[in-house]
C-alpha positions in Angstrom: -3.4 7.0 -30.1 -1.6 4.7 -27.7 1.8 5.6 -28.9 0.6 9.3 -28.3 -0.1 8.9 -25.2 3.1 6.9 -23.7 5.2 9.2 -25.1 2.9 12.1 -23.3 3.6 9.8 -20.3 7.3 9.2 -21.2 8.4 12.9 -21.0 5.8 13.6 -17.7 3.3 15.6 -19.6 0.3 13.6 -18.7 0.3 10.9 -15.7 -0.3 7.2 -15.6 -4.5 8.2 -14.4 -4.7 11.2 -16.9 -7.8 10.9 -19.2 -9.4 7.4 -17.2 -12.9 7.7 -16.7 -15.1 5.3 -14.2 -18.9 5.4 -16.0 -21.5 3.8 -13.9 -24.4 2.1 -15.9 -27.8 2.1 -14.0 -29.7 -0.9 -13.5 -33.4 -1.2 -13.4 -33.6 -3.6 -10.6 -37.1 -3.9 -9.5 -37.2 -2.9 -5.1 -37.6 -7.2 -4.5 -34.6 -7.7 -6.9 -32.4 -5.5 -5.0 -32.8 -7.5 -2.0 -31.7 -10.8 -4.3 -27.8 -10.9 -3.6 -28.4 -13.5 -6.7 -29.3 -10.4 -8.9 -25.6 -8.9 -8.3 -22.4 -9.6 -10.0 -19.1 -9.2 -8.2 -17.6 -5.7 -9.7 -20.9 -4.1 -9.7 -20.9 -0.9 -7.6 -23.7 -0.1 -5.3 -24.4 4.0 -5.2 -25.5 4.8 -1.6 -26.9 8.1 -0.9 -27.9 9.3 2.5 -29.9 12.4 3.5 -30.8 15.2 1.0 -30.3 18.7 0.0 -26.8 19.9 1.4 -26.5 17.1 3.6 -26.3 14.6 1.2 -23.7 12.4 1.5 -22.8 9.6 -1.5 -20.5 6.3 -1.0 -19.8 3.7 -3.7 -19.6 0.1 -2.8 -18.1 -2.6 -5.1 -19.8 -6.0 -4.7 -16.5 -8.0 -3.8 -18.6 -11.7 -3.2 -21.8 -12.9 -3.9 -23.0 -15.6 -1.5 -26.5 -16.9 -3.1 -27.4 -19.4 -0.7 -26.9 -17.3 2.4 -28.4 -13.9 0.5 -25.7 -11.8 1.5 -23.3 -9.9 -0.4 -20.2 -8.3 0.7 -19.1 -4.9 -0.2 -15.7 -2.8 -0.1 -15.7 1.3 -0.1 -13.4 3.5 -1.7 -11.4 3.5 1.9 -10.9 -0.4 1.8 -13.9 -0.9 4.3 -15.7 -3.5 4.4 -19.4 -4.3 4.8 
């Protein structure tokens, strides 16, 4: 399947990102664990969504450090911002 699909990539059919597929797997984090930056793992991505109906707007964080003692975890967006 491999060889399939660098020759695909060889000749320009298909590009490097063709067929790559992010899938997010929910977490049942209780609402007290979610405020334990111990609870995270760096690589996780945080789904923010803000407002609702057509004003609904959705931003994924990745967890880029865990800092246990402080409680604090620090998050880049799919821009390179940083929160």
């Amino acid at each position: 399947m491999l060889a399939i699909r660098a020759e695909l990539q060889a000749r320009g059919v298909v590009g490097p990102d063709a067929g790559k597929i992010t899938v997010l797997d929910k977490t049942d984090m209780t609402r007290a664990a979610r405020g334990q930056a111990h609870k995270y793992q760096v690589g996780m991505i945080i789904r923010e969504t803000l407002g609702a109906g057509r004003e609904t707007a959705t931003t994924d964080w990745r967890v880029e450090r865990v800092d246990g003692h402080t409680n604090r975890l620090t998050l880049r967006d799919g821009d390179g911002v940083v929160r």
